[in-house]
Short mmCIF file of the C-alpha atoms (twelve columns), coordinates in Angstrom:
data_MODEL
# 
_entry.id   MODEL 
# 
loop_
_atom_site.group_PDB 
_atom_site.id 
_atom_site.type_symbol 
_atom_site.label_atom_id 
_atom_site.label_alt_id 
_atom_site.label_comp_id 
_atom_site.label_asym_id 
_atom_site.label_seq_id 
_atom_site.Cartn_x 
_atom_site.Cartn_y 
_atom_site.Cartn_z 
_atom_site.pdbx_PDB_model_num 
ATOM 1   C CA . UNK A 1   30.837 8.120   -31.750 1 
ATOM 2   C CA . UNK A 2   27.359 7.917   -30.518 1 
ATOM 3   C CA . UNK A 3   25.158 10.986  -30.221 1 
ATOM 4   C CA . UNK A 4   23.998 11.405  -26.662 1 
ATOM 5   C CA . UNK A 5   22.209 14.678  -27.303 1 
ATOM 6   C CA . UNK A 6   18.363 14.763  -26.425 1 
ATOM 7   C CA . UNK A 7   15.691 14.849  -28.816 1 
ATOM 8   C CA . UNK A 8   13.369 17.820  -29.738 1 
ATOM 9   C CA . UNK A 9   10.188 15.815  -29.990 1 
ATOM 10  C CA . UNK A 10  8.460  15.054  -27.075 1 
ATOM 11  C CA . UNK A 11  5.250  13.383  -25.521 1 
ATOM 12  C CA . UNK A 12  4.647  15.194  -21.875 1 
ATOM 13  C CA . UNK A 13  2.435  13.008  -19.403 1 
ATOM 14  C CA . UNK A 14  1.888  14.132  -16.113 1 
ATOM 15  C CA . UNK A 15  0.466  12.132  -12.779 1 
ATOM 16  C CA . UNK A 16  -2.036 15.318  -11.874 1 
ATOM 17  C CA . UNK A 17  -2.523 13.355  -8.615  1 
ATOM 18  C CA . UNK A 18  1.187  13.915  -7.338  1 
ATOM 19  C CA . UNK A 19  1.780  16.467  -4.970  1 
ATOM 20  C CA . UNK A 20  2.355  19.284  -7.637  1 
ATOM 21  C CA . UNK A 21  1.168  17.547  -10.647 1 
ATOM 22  C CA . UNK A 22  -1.671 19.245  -11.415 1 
ATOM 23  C CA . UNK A 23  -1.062 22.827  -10.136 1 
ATOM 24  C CA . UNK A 24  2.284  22.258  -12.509 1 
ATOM 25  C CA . UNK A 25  0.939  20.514  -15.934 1 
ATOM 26  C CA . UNK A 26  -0.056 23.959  -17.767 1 
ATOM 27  C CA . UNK A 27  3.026  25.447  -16.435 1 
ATOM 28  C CA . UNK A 28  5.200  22.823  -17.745 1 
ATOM 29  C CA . UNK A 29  3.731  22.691  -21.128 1 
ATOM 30  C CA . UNK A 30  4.411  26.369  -21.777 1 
ATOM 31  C CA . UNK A 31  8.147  25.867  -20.130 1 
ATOM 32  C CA . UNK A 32  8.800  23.233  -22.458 1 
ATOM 33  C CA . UNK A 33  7.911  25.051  -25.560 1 
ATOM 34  C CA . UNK A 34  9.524  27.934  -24.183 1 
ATOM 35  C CA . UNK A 35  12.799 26.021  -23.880 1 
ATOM 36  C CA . UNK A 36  12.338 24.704  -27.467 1 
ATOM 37  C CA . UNK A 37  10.925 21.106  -26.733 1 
ATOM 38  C CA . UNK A 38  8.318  20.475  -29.529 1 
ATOM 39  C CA . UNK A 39  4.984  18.652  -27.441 1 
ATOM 40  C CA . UNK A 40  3.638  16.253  -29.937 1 
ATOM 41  C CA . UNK A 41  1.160  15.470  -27.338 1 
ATOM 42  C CA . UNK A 42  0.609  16.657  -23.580 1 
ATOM 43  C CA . UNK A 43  -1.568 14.289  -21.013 1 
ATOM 44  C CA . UNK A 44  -2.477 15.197  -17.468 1 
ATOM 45  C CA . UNK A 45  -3.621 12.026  -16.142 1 
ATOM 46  C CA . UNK A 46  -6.068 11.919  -13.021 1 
ATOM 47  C CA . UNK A 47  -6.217 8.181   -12.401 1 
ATOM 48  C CA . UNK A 48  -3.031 6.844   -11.645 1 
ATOM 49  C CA . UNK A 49  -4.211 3.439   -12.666 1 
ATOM 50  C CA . UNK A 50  -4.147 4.582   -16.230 1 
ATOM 51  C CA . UNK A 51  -0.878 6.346   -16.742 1 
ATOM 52  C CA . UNK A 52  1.156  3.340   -17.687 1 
ATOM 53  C CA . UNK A 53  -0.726 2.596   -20.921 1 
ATOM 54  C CA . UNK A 54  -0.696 6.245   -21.798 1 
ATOM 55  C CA . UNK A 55  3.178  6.132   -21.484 1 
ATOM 56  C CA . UNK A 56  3.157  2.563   -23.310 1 
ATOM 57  C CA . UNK A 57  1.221  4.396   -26.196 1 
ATOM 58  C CA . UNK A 58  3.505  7.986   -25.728 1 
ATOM 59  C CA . UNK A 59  6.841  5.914   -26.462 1 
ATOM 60  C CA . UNK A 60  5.513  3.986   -29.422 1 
ATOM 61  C CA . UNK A 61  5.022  7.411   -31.267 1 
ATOM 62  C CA . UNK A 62  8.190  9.564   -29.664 1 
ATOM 63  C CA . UNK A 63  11.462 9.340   -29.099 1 
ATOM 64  C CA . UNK A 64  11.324 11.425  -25.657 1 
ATOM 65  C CA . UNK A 65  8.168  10.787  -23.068 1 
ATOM 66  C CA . UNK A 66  8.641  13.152  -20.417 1 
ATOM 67  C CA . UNK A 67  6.640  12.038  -17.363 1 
ATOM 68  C CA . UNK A 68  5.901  14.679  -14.376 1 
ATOM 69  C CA . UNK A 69  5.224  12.975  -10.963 1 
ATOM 70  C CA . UNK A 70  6.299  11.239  -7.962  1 
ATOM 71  C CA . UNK A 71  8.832  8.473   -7.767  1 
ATOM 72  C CA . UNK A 72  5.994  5.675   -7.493  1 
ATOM 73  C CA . UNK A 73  4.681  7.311   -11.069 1 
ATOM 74  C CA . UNK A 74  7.967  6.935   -12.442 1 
ATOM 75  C CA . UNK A 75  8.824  3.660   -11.044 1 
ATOM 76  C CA . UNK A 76  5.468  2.734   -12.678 1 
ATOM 77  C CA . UNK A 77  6.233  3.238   -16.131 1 
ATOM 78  C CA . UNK A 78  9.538  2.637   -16.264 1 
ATOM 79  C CA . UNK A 79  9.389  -1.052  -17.370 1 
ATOM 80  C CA . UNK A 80  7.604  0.278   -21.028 1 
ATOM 81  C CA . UNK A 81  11.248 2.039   -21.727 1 
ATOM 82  C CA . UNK A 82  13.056 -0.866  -21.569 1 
ATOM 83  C CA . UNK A 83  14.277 -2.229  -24.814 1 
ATOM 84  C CA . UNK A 84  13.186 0.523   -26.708 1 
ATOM 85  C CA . UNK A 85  15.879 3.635   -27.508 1 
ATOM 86  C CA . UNK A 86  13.034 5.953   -25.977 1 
ATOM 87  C CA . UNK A 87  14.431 8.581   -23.875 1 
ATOM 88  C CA . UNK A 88  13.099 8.965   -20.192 1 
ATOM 89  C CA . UNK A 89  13.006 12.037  -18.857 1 
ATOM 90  C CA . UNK A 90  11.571 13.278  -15.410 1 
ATOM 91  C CA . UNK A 91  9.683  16.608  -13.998 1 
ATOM 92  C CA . UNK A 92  10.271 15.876  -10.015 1 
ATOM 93  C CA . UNK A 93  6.946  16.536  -9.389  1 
ATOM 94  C CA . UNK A 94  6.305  14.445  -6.045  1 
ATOM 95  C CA . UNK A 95  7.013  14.382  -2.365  1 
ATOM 96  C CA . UNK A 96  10.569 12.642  -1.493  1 
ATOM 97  C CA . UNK A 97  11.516 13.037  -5.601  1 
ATOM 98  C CA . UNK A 98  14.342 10.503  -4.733  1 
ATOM 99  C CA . UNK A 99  14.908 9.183   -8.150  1 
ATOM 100 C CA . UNK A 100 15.576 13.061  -9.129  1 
ATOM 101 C CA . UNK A 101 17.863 13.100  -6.533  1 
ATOM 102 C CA . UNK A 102 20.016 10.554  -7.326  1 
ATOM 103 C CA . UNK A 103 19.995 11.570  -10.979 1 
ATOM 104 C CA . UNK A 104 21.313 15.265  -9.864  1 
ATOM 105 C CA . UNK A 105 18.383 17.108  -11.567 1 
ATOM 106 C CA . UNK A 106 16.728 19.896  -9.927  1 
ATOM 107 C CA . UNK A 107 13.880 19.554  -8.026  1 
ATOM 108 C CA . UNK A 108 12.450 23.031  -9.295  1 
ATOM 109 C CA . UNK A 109 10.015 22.956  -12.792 1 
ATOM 110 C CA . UNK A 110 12.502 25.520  -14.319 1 
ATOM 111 C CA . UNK A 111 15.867 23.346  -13.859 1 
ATOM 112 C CA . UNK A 112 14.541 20.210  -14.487 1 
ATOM 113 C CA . UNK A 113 12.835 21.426  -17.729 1 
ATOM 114 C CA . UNK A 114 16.235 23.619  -18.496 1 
ATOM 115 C CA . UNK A 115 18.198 19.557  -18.307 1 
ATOM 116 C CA . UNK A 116 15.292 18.179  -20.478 1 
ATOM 117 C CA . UNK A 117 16.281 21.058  -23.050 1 
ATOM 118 C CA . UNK A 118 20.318 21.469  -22.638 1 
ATOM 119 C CA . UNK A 119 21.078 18.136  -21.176 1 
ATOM 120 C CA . UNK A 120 22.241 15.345  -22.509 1 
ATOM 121 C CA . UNK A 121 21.266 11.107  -22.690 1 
ATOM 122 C CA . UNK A 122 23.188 8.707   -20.513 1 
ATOM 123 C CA . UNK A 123 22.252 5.190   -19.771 1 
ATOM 124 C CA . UNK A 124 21.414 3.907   -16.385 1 
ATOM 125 C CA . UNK A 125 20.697 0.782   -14.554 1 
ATOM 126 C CA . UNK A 126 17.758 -0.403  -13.268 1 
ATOM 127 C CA . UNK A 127 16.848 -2.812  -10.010 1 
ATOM 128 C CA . UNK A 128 14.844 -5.203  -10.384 1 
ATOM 129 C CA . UNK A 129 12.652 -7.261  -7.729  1 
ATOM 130 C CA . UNK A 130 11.627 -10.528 -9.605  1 
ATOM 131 C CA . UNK A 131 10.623 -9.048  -12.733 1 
ATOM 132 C CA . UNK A 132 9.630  -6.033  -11.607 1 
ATOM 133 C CA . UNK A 133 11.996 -3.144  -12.569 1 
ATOM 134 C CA . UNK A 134 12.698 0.148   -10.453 1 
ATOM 135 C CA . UNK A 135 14.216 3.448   -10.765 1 
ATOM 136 C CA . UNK A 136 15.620 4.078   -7.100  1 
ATOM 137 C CA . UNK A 137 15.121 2.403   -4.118  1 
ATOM 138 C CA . UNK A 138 13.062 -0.689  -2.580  1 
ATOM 139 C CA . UNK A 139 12.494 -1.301  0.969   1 
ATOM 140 C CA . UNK A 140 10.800 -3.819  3.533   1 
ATOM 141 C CA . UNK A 141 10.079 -3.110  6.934   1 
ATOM 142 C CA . UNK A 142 8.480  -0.076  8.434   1 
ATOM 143 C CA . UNK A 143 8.411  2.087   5.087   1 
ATOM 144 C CA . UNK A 144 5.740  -0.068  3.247   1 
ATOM 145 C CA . UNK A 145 3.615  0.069   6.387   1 
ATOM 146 C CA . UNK A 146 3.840  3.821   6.010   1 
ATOM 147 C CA . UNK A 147 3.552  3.984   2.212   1 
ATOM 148 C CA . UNK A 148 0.753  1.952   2.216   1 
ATOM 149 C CA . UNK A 149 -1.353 3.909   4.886   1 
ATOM 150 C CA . UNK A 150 -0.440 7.412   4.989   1 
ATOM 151 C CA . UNK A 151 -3.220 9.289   3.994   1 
ATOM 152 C CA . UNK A 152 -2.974 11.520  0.701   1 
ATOM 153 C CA . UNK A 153 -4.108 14.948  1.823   1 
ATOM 154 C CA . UNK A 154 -0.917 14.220  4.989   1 
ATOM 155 C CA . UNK A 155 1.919  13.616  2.301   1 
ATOM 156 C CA . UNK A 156 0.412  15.906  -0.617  1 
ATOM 157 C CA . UNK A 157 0.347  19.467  2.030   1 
ATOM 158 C CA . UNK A 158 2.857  18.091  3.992   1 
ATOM 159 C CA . UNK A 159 5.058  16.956  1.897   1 
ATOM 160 C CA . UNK A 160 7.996  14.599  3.778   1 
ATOM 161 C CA . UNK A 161 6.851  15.833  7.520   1 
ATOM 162 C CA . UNK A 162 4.172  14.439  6.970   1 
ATOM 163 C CA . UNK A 163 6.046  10.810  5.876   1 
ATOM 164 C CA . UNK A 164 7.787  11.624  9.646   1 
ATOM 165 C CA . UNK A 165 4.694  12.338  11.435  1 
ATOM 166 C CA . UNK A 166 2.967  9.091   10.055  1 
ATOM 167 C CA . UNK A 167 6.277  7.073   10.662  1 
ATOM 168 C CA . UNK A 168 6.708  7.656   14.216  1 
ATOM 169 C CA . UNK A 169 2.821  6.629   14.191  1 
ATOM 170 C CA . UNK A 170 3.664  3.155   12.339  1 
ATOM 171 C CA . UNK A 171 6.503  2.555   14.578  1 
ATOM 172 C CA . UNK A 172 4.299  2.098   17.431  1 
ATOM 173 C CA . UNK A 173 3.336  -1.574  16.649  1 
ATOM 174 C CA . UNK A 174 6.476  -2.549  14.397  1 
ATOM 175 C CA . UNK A 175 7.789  -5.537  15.216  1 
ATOM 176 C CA . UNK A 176 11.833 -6.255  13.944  1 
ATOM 177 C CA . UNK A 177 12.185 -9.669  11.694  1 
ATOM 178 C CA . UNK A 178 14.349 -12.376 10.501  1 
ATOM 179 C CA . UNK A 179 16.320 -11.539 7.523   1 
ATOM 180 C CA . UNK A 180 18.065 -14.362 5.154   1 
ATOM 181 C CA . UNK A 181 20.240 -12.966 2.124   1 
ATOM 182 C CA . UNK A 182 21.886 -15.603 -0.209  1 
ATOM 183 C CA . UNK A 183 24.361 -13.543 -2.723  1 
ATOM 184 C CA . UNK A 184 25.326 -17.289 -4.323  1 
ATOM 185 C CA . UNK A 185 28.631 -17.748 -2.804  1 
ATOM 186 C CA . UNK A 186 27.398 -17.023 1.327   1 
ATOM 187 C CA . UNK A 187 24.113 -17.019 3.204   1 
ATOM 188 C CA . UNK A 188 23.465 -14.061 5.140   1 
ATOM 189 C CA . UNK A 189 21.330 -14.604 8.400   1 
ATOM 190 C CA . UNK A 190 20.689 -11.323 10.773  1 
ATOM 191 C CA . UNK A 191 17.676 -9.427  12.640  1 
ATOM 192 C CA . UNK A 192 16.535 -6.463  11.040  1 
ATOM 193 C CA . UNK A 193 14.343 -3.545  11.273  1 
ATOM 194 C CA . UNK A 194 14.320 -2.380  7.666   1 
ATOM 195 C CA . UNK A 195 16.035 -2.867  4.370   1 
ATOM 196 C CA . UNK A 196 16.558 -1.144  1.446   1 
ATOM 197 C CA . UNK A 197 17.484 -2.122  -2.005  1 
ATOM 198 C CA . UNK A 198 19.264 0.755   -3.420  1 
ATOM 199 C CA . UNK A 199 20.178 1.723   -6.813  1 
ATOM 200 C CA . UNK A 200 21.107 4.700   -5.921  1 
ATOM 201 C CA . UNK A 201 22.049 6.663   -2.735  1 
ATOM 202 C CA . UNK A 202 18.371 8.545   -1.837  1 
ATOM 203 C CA . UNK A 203 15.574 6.954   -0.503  1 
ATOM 204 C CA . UNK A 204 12.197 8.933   1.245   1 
ATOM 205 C CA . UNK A 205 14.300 11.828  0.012   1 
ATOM 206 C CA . UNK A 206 17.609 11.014  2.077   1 
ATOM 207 C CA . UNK A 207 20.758 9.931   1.262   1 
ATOM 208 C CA . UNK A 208 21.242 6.763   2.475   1 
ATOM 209 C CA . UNK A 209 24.323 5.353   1.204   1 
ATOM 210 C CA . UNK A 210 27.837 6.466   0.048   1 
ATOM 211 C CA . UNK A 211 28.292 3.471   -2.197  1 
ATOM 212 C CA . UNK A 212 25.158 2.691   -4.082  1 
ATOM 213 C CA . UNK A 213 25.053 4.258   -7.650  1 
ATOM 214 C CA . UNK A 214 22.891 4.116   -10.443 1 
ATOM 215 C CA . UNK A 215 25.269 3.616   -13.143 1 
ATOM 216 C CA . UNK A 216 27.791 1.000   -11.213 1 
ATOM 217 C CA . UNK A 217 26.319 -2.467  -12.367 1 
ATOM 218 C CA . UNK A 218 25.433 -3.493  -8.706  1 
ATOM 219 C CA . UNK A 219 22.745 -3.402  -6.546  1 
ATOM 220 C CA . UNK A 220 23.154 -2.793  -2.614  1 
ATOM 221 C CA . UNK A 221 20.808 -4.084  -0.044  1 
ATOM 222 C CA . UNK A 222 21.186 -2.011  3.259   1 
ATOM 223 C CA . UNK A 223 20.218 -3.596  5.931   1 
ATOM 224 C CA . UNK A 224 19.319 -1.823  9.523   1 
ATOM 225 C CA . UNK A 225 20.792 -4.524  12.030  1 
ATOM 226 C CA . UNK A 226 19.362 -5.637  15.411  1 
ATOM 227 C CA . UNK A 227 15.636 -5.761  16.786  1 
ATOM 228 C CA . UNK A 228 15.828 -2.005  18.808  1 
ATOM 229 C CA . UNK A 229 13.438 0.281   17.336  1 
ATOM 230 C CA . UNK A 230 15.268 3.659   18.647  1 
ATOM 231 C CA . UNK A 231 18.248 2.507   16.821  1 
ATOM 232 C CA . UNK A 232 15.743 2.157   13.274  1 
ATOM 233 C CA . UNK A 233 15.085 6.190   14.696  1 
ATOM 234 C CA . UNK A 234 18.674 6.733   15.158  1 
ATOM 235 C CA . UNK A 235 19.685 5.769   11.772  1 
ATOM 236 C CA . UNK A 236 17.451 7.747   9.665   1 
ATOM 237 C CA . UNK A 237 18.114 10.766  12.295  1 
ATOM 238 C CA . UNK A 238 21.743 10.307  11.462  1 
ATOM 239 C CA . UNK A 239 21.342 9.675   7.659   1 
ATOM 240 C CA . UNK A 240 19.306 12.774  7.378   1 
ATOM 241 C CA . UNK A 241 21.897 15.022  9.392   1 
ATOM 242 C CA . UNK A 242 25.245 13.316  7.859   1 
ATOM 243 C CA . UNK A 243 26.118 12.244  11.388  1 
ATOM 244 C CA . UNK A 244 30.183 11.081  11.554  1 
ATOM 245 C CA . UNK A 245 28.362 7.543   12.798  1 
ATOM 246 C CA . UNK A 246 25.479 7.498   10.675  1 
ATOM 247 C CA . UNK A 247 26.599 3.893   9.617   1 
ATOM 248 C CA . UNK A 248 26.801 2.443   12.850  1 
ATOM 249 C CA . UNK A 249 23.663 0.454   12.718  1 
ATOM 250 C CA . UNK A 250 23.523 -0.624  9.247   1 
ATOM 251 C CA . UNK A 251 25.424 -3.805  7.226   1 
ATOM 252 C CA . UNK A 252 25.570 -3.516  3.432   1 
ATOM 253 C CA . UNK A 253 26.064 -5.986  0.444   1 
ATOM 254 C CA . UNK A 254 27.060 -5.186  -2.811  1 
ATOM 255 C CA . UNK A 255 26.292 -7.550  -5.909  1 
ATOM 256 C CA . UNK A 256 24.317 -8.406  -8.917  1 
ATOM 257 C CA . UNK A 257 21.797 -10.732 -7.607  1 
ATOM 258 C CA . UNK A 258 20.658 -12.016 -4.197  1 
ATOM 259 C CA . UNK A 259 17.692 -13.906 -2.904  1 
ATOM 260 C CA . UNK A 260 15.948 -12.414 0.180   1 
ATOM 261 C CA . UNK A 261 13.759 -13.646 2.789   1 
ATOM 262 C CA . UNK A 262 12.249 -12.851 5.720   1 
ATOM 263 C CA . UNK A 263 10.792 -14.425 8.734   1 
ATOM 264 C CA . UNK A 264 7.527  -13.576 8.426   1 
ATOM 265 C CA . UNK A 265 7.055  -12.791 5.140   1 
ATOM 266 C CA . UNK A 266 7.081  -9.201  4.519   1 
ATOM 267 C CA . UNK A 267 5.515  -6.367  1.772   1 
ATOM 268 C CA . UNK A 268 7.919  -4.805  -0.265  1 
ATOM 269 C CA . UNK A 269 7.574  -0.836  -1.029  1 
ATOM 270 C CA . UNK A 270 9.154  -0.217  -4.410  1 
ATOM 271 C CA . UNK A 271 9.754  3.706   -4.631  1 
ATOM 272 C CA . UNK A 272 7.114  4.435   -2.693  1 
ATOM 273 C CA . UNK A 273 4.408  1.726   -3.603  1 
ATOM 274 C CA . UNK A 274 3.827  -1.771  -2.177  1 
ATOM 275 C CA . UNK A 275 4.041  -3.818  -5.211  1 
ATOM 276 C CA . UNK A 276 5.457  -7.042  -4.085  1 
ATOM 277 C CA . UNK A 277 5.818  -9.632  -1.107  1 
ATOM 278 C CA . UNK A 278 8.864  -11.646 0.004   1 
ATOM 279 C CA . UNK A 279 10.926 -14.144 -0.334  1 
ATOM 280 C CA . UNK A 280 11.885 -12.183 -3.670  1 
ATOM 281 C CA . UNK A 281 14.733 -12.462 -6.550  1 
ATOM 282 C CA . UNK A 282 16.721 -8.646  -6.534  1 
ATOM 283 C CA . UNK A 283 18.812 -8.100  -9.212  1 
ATOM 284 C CA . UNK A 284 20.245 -5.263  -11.401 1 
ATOM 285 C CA . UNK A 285 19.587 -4.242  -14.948 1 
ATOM 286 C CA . UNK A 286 23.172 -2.877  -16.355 1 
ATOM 287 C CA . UNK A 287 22.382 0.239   -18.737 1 
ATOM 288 C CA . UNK A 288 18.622 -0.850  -18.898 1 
ATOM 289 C CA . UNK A 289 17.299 2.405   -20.267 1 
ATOM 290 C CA . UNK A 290 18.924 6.228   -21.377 1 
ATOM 291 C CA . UNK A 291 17.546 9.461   -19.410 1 
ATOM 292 C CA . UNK A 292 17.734 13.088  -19.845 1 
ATOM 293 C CA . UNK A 293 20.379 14.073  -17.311 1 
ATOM 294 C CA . UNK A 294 22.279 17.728  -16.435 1 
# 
């Protein structure tokens, strides 16, 4: 029977430019070693740009990196922990902290550092757009246009009303698109307003879907249907209250793999950061790496 308890031995890095990263590093470190967690090494990394070869270099010499930020800093490492028995774990240290979400971990230091120390390992998927992989969620459509130009000091104080305020900003010139999705067996042809690529149910911190799972083997793309911008409004208003309709104006498929375009060709946010452009490949990554879960 395989051991899914966590390790002792860990490597803590830490995204100090996430909304709580660096008020919360020294914090952490003495939580940790409070809770028993030995720190073989602790990094509080202020340029983002660097953070994946620190991780790269933290798994190679532990078998648990813990890495504090928000869910672009994890989706940004998570590639090094594929293929190599290293344990992820997560501090939720960010705005929307979907990818917490979806894992059920607290979103408070002293829960999610009470999971890395009494939890236990379980294997997830991973999406993956082209080669890229990804914790949560993707999306195309107005949230890249907000990820890529809200300003920091907004979404750091803030927090997600300021992802509102700048949304209803952004929506202002949005225009809807063309949306083609081939699963192999059918094409898919429809007018959109945004899509998301879900592996699991939370996206800008709401739950989004009561299908999408991150331990299921599929991937769902969730499409918002038609070309009315106050329904796009409508369906996050009704997402984020649990509204009996809030699926009225959205189509989902289910699958392993589908090839998506869009008329133009649109950015891709991939939790949180713009990273790629379409027409793209999506696909899932069954039981791609192990994290630290309750």
């Amino acid at each position: 029977m395989k051991n899914n308890s966590l390790p002792r031995d860990a490597i803590l890095v830490v995204n100090a430019g996430s909304r709580k990263g660096e008020d919360q590093f020294d914090e952490a470190k003495a939580k940790l070693a409070e809770a028993g967690i030995n720190l073989l090494d602790a990094k509080a990394v202020e340029n983002p740009d660097n953070i994946q070869e620190i991780v790269r270099r933290a798994i190679q010499n532990a078998p648990m990196v813990i890495v504090g930020g928000g869910d672009g800093s994890l989706s940004g490492v998570v590639d090094e922990f594929v293929g190599t028995g290293c344990v992820f774990a997560i501090l939720p240290l960010g705005t929307a902290n979907s990818s917490a979400r979806t894992l059920g971990l607290p979103l408070d230091l002293e829960g999610a550092i009470d999971v890395i120390a009494h939890g236990h390992r379980k294997p997830i998927d991973l999406g993956m757009i082209d080669d890229d992989y990804f914790v949560n969620a993707a999306s195309l459509g107005l949230s890249p246009i907000i990820g890529e130009t809200v300003p920091h000091d907004l979404k750091r104080y803030l927090g997600r009303f300021g992802y509102l305020f700048w949304a209803l900003k952004c929506l202002i010139g949005f225009r809807p698109f063309r949306l083609m999705i081939d699963d192999g067996a059918e094409k898919h042809a429809l007018w959109s307003t945004e899509v998301r690529i879900l592996n699991g149910p939370y996206h800008g911190g709401l739950e989004l879907s009561d299908d999408a799972e991150i331990d299921s083997g599929q991937i769902v793309i969730q499409a918002v249907v038609g070309k009315s911008k106050i329904q796009l409004m409508w369906d996050w208003f009704a997402k984020a209250l649990k509204l009996r309709d809030r699926n009225a104006n959205t189509r989902e498929f289910s699958g392993t793999s589908f090839h998506l375009e869009t008329i133009p060709k649109l950015k891709i946010s991939i939790d949180g950061e713009v990273l790629a452009t379409t027409p793209v490949q999506v696909r899932v990554a069954k039981d791609a790496i192990e994290v630290a879960c309750p």
